[in-house]
N, C-alpha and C positions, 0 to 999 in steps of 0.2 A: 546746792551742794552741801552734803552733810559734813562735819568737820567731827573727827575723832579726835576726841583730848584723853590723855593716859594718865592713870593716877602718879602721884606723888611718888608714892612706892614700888612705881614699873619705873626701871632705868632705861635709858637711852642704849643702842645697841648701836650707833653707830660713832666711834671715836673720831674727833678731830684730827687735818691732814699732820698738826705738828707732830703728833704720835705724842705726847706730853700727859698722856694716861686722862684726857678732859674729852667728855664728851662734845659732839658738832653743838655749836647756840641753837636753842629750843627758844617758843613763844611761851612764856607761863602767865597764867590766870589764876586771879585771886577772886573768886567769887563773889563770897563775902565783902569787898572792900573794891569789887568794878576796878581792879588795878590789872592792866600789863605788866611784865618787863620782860628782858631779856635773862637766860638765864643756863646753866651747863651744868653737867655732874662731875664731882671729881673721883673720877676711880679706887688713887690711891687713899685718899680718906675718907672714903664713901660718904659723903654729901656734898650737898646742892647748895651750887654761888649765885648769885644774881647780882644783875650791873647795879640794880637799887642799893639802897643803905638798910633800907627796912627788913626787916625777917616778913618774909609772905606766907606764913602759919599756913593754911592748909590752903594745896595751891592742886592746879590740874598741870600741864605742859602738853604739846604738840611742837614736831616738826614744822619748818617752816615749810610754805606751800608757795612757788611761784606765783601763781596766777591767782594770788589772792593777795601775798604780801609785797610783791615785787611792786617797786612803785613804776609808774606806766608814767614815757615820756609825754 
């Protein structure tokens, strides 16, 4: 299965159900540095949070994908 990751600079098109102007949790990738994390955009001040503490310099993101992420009973 091929996996599409989006640059840094393509925002997320689909908003969160709170309506709280934050995009749905994305999977981001740090290439450079083989890191995960979680991660969302913020609308109202256009940029990007992550659950980490570290700044993820130049990172990729994707949707999450069930049948890849979903952890299996």
């Amino acid at each position: 299965m091929k996996i599409d990751w989006n640059d840094q600079s393509d925002f997320p098109d689909e908003i969160s159900k709170s309506k709280d102007h934050l995009s749905v949790d994305v999977l981001v990738y740090n290439k450079k540095t083989n890191e995960h994390t979680i991660g969302w955009f913020n609308f109202n001040v256009m940029t990007w949070n992550f659950l980490c503490r570290e700044s993820m310099g130049k990172f990729k993101w994707r949707y999450f994908i069930d049948s890849i992420d979903k952890i299996k009973k």
